[in-house]
Residue, then its C-alpha position, 0 to 999 in steps of 0.5 A: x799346758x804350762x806355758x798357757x797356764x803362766x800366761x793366764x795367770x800373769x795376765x789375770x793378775x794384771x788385771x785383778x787379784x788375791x791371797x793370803x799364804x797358800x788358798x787362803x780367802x780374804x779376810x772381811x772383818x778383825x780378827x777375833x780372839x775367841x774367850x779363853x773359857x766358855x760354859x757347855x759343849x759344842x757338837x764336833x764340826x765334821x764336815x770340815x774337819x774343825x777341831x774346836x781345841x780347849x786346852x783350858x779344861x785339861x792339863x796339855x804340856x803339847x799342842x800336838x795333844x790337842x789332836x790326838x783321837x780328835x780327827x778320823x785318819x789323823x795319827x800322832x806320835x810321841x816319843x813316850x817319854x816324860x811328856x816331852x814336846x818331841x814329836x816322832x811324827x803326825x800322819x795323816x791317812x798314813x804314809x803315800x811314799x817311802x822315801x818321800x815326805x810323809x809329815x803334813x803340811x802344818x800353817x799357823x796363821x798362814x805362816x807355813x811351818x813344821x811339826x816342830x813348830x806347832x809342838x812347841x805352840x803353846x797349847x792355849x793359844x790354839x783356838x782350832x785346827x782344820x784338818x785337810x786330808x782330800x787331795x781335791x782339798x789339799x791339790x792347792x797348796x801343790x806339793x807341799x800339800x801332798x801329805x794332807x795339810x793342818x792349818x791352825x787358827x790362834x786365838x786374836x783379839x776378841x774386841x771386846x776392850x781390854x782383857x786379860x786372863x791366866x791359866x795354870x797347872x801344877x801336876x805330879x807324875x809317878x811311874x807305875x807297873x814295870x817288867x817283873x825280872x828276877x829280885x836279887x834273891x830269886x837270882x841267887x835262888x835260880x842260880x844256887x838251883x842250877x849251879x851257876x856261879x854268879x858274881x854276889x855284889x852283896x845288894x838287892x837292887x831294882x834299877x826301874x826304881x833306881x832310875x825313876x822318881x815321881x816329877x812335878x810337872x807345871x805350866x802358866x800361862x797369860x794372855x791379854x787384849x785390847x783395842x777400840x774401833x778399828x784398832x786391836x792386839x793380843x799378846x800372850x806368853x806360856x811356860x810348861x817344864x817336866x822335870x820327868x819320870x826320869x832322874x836328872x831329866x826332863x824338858x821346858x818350853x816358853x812361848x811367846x806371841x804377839x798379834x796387832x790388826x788395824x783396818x783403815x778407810x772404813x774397813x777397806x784394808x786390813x793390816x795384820x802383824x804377828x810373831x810367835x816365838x819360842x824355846x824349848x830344852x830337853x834333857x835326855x837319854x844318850x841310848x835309852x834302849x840301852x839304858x832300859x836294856x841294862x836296867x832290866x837285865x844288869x846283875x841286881x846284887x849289885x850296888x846301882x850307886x857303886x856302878x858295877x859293870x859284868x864283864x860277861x854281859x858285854x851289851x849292857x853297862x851301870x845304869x845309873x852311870x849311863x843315864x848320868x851322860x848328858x844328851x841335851x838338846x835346844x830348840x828355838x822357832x822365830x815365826x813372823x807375818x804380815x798381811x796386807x788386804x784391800x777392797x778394791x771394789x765390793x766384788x775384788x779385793x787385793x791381797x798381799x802375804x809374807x812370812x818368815x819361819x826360823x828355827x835352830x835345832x842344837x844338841x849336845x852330848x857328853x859320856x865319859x871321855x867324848x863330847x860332841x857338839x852340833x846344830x841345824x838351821x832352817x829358815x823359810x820365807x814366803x811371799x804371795x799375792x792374790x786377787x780375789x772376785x766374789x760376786x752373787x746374781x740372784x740365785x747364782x754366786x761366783x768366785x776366783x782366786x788368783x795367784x802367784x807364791x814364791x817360797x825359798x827354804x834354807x837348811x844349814x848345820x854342823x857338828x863336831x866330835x871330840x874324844x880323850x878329854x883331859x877330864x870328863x867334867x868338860x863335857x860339850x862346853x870345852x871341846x877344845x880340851x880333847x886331844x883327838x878329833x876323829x876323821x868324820x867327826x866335823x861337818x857341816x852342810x848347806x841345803x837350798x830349795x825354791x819353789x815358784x807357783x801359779x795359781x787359779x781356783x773358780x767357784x761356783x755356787x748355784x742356790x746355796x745347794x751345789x757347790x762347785x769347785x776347781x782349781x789348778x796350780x803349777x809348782x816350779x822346783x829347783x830341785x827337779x832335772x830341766x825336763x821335769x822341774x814344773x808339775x801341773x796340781x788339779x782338783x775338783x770337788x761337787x758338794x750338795x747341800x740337800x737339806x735345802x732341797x724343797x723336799x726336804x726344807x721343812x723336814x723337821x727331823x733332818x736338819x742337815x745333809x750334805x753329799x760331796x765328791x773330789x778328786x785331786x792330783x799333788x806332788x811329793x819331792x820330800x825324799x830329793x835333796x839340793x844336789x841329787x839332779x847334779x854331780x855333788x862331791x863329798x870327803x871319802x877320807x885322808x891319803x898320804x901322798x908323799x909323807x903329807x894328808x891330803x883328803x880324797x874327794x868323790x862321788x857318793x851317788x848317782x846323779x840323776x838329771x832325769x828325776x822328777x815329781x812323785x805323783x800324789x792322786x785321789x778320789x774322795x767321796x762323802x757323805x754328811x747327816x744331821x738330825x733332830x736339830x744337829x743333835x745329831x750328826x753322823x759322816x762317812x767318807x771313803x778314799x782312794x789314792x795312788x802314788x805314781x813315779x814313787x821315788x827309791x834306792x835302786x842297786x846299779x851296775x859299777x860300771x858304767x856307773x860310779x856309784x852303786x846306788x840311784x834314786x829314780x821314779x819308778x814305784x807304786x803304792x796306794x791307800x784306800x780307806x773309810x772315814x766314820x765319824x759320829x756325835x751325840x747330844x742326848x741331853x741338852x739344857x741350860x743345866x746339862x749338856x751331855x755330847x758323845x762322839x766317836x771317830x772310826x778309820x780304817x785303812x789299807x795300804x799296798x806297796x804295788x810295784x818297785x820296778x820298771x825302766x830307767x832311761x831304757x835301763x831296767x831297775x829291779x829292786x828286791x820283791x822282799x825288804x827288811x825294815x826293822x829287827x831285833x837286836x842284843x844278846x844272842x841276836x849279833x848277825x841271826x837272822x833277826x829281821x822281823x818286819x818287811x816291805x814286800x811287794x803286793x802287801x802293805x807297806x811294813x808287814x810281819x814276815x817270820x818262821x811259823x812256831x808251832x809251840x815248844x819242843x823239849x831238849x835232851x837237857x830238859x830245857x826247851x826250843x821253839x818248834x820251827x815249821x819246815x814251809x817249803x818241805x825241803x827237810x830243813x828249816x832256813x831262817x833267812x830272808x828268802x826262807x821258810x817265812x810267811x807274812x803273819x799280820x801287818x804293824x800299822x793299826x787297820x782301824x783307829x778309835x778317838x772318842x770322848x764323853x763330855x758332861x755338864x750339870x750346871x757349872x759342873x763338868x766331867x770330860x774324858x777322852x777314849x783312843x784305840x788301835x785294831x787289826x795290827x800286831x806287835x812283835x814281843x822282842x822284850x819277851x823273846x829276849x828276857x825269857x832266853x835262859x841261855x843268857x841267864x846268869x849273864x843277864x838277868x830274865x822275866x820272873x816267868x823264864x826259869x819256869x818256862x825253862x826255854x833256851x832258844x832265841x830264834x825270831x819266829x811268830x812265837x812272839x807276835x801277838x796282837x796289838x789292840x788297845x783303847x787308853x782311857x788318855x784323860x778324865x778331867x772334872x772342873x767347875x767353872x764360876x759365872x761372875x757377870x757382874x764382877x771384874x772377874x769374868x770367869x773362874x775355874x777350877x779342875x782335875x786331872x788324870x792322864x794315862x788313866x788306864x789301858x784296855x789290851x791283852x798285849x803281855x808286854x807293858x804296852x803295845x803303844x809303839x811306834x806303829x805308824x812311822x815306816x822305820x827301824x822300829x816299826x811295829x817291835x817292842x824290843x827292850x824299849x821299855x820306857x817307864x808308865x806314868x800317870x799324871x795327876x794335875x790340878x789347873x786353876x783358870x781366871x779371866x778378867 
């Protein structure tokens, strides 16, 4: 199949062909830049997934804010800290594989990027996103497509002579709420009450407040265009910096853009040019989970400047000397492309795309007497031509695509440590003044891979009511043993357009309804890296052979030449209703997919083996979810708009099966796998496990000892009630004991819903997000209410009162999750000038992180909850401080 579908293609292209980057259509006109500002609002494009992004009437320090809540199925996370345009991760319709890639595919402008990249896109240069979340839709863009796929349009030049427009915000952060520990004189009154001896540095501290401060937070940003005929450019350039909740900390990010077009011979060909770049600086936290654990819990009679350290309390340090350690961290993206279209003939058209993406990621970390260095280089080139036939016989219209990509990714880095600095105002600017370089602490690494695809999508349209589509891609990797380096991507969909049907044409109460189905097979090879099918050398440490160091090399892992592609497939089915002039529109879509030959770790024999690990094809997993989306225009005038949308998703994943054989080989992996767990005082090597993979459950659930309440102590104190599962008389708390699962951490069910109202040039938007059906483990709590540690350690103002001892993971302390955030309410006036040189004014202010709806005790149950790692689904001691952010944004254009 794959020789005949190289040897089609080839000859296809020989004959006539198309493409821009990925299955992009042909472009027939200029691009246009969509005005910066407009009056009103416009009902959610739900079929297609278009969020329409008008940053402009709100304050956004992140690209990525655009979308949060915007599209059913569609999760981002952020790093919940001071706005900052790091980003742990987007998901869409969740994870299909646990070691695999599991981030989206993201295209700006046809130039394949990466999260990092749209993070950092200067927010106002966004004009929409399209989200693709189907693999019948996402199979053409192979496996990198295999995740869902975010494309981004920017804003181009409108053509309409010159213009020029600014928009600016200045805002103030301020922290609010925090975990009520003990004041200095609650300390001393419960010690003095228990007679405990306490080490009374005299002060009264609270180290939330010494750690925080209000920050002032702004961005501008300028954009101009122009051009005549067949002529015309846009440039643009963003500046946003916070300077953080946090003392001596924050972020900046500048952005710059530049796009020209020019068509030639009457609109036949189109030339485009663009580059976007930009660079963005966080100033960090070294360890925040121990910076926040020290503040809660460090002695707060003493003085936060003197940084007193209790030599009892061996897991946390001076808060203010640890938050003083710089972890600063740079990151610049390049991203140019050029495309060339021609119109061979009215039906056929030729076009030709190339792309190069850079980005340099660098940190630097100084604490004390160590300093280290690193960086971590990728660039991306992409080359793709196409030809692109389009032709309509009465009733019936036919389209193809055909064509060939070659796509080459490069990743380099290096890193080094250094510790005993001469002295520790150094830092990472003078390595060279350390004397030790420690035995690991320099690397450096090089990491390639190629992939060359071929490509053909027919479509075919029968009176504008059924549309058929589909389309075959074969992606040749290099990373892939021989026997497995090309897989074979199939789609086919069927939308039917029935309100063009003759029963339902004249219909004055339906204005729109439409019916789709697809099904779609993709490929994932994120968890496979440039040497995994070969045999691949690395340093294992220095020997003495005769009086001299001489560094042994050796195999750190399996190779194996039979791996091959991670199968991605799914069936969708949907259905689109509009009413009363699309007044009106409700969707609804169901899916189901299957991850098959899913790559993971598994535990071999040594020997015959050299290494005790493999990565091998041999797991499972499936997701299957509803889609619900819904809007409402009650009122809608010249004067007053009135639009109400909701978005609704719920999700089931199950992680199937793990084993199977090998080349013959049987490979069984553990049925029960930890993933994430708690740690500090009194958790050093308990059995704190508290989240878990486990076959015939989704993929992260709660697999904990039952409590049954609290039982007292001989002492008076008090001790979690621990229930005997099995009934064999004795209560075992590890991995394969008395434990059951008692809920799952990532949501069942997501909630994004807006209100936007307009009275005249008056408007009012505020913006809804919630999670259900998940749960959340207090680790905070179990921790602070443990009096065992106390005076060591500080505890909650509620501990001594509850009086308990203990510190044993159970469920005790899971609690549900389920939140809506009101993320922000913006109310503006916007200033029609037609006859003037200023187009448009406006005017607005702005309120996020307005308020949260939950009965989660902790400060917020907004965790990560949807990444499968380490911290999935616990809230133990990362208690970053709340802020709301109050702005004020000022927009002109001329």
């Amino acid at each position: 199949m794959r020789k005949f579908l190289v040897c089609i293609t080839c000859l296809l292209f020989l004959i006539s062909q198309v493409a821009d980057a990925a299955p992009r259509r042909r472009k027939k006109a200029v691009k246009r830049m969509a005005p910066l500002e407009q009056v009103g609002f416009q009902m959610p494009s739900t079929i297609t997934d278009t969020v329409k992004a008008v940053p402009a009437k709100g304050l956004y320090m992140n690209a990525l804010d655009l979308l949060q809540g915007q599209s059913a199925g569609v999760n981002v996370t952020n790093d919940g800290i001071n706005g900052s345009a790091v980003l742990n991760s987007v998901r869409v319709r969740g994870s299909s594989s646990i070691l695999g890639a599991n981030d989206p595919m993201v295209i700006i402008d046809g130039v394949i990027s990466d999260i990092t990249a749209l993070s950092a896109l200067y927010p106002s240069d966004i004009e929409s996103f399209t989200i693709l979340k189907n693999t019948s839709e996402t199979a053409a863009y192979g496996s990198d497509g295999s995740a869902g796929v975010i494309q981004v349009k920017t804003r181009m030049n409108s053509g309409e002579g010159f213009r020029i427009a600014y928009e600016g915000h200045l805002a103030v952060s301020a922290p609010y709420g925090g975990l009520q520990m003990l004041s200095a004189d609650e300390y001393r009154a419960v010690a003095a009450d228990r007679g405990l001896y306490i080490n009374d540095g005299g002060s009264s501290t609270n180290y939330y407040s010494a750690l925080t401060r209000p920050s002032f937070v702004q961005n501008h940003y300028v954009a101009l265009g122009g051009g005549s005929g067949p002529f015309g450019y846009r440039a643009s350039v963003g500046y946003a910096q916070d300077n953080s909740v946090l003392k001596d900390k924050g972020n900046d990010n500048i952005v710059t853009k530049l796009d020209v077009n020019q068509t030639l011979l009457n609109d036949r060909i189109n030339l485009d040019l663009g580059v976007v770049g930009s660079l963005s600086r966080n100033y960090g936290l070294n360890d925040p989970k121990k910076i926040f654990y020290s503040a809660a819990c460090q002695n707060p009679t003493y003085d936060a400047e003197a940084n007193f350290r209790n030599p009892n309390a061996v897991l946390i340090g001076a808060p203010l000397a640890m938050i003083a350690a710089k972890n600063d961290s740079r990151n610049m993206n390049i991203a140019t492309h050029a495309s060339f279209s021609y119109d061979i003939l009215d039906c056929l058209a030729l076009n030709a795309f190339g792309s190069y993406y850079f980005t340099s990621y660098e940190t630097a970390f100084t604490d004390g007497g160590s300093a280290s260095r690193s960086e971590s280089k990728k660039d991306d080139l992409l080359c793709n031509v196409s030809l692109h036939y389009d032709k309509t016989w009465g009733d019936h219209n036919f389209s193809s695509h055909i064509r060939t990509e070659y796509h080459v990714e490069r990743n380099s880095g290096f890193r080094t440590g250094v510790r005993s600095l001469a002295n520790p105002l150094f830092g990472y600017d003078n390595l060279g003044a350390a004397s030790s370089i420690p035995l690991g602490g320099t690397g450096s690494n090089y990491l390639e891979k190629k992939l060359l695809s071929f490509g053909i999508e027919l479509d075919y349209n029968l009176m504008g009511r059924y549309k058929f589509a589909l389309n075959a891609r074969t992606d040749g990797s290099s990373l892939l043993g021989d026997a497995h380096k090309w897989g074979f991507f199939p789609s086919a969909s069927f939308v039917w357009d029935v309100k063009k049907e003759d029963f339902l044409v004249d219909n004055q109460t339906v204005s729109s309804l439409n019916f789709k189905v697809g099904y779609g097979r993709s490929g994932n090879i994120g968890a496979i890296n440039s040497y995994v099918n070969g045999n691949y050398a690395q340093p294992l440490g220095v020997v003495p052979v005769y009086g001299y160091p001489l560094l042994a090399l050796g195999t750190t892992y399996n190779p194996n030449p039979d791996i091959g592609w991670e199968r991605v497939s799914s069936v969708n089915a949907g259905a689109e209703l509009g009413m009363w002039n699309s007044r009106f529109l409700f969707t609804i879509e169901y899916y189901y997919s299957r991850t098959d030959n899913m790559l993971y770790s598994y535990d071999v024999p040594v020997p015959p083996f050299t290494y005790d690990k493999m990565l091998a094809n041999l797991g499972k997993m499936s997701n299957m979810g509803v889609d619900l989306g819904v809007a409402f225009a009650p009122v809608k005038t010249s004067d007053i708009d009135l639009v109400i949308s909701a978005n609704v998703s719920w999700q089931r994943n199950r992680l199937e099966s793990l084993s199977g054989t090998w080349m013959g080989m049987e490979l069984d992996a553990d049925r029960i796998s930890p993933i994430a767990s708690v740690s500090g005082a009194g958790q050093v090597g308990g059995d704190n496990n508290v989240v878990y993979q486990i076959v015939g459950e989704p993929v992260g659930v709660f697999y904990l000892p039952h409590c049954e309440g609290l039982v007292q102590n001989e002492d008076g104190t008090w001790r979690y009630n621990i229930v005997d599962l099995d009934g064999d008389s004795s209560v075992d708390l590890g991995d394969y004991g008395d434990r059951q699962v008692a809920g799952q951490a990532i949501p069942k069910f997501t909630l994004g819903s807006s209100i936007s109202f307009r009275w005249k040039s008056l408007y009012l938007i505020m913006q809804i997000n919630g999670a259900f059906g998940h749960k959340v483990f207090n680790g905070t709590a179990l921790a602070y209410s443990n009096m065992t540690s106390f005076p060591s350690y500080n505890v909650l103002r509620t501990a001594p009162g509850k009086n308990i001892a203990d510190q044993r993971v159970s469920d005790y302390w899971l609690e549900k999750g389920d939140y809506a955030n009101i993320e922000h309410l913006t109310l503006g006036y916007e200033f029609l000038l037609p006859k003037s040189a200023v187009q448009s004014l406006r005017i607005s202010f702005c309120v996020k992180n307005l308020a949260q709806m939950t009965s989660y005790s902790g400060l917020t149950p907004v965790i990560n909850s949807y990444v499968v790692n380490g911290t999935l689904g616990i809230d133990d001691k990362m208690c970053w401080p709340l802020f709301r952010t109050y702005s004020l944004g000022f927009s002109i254009r001329f």
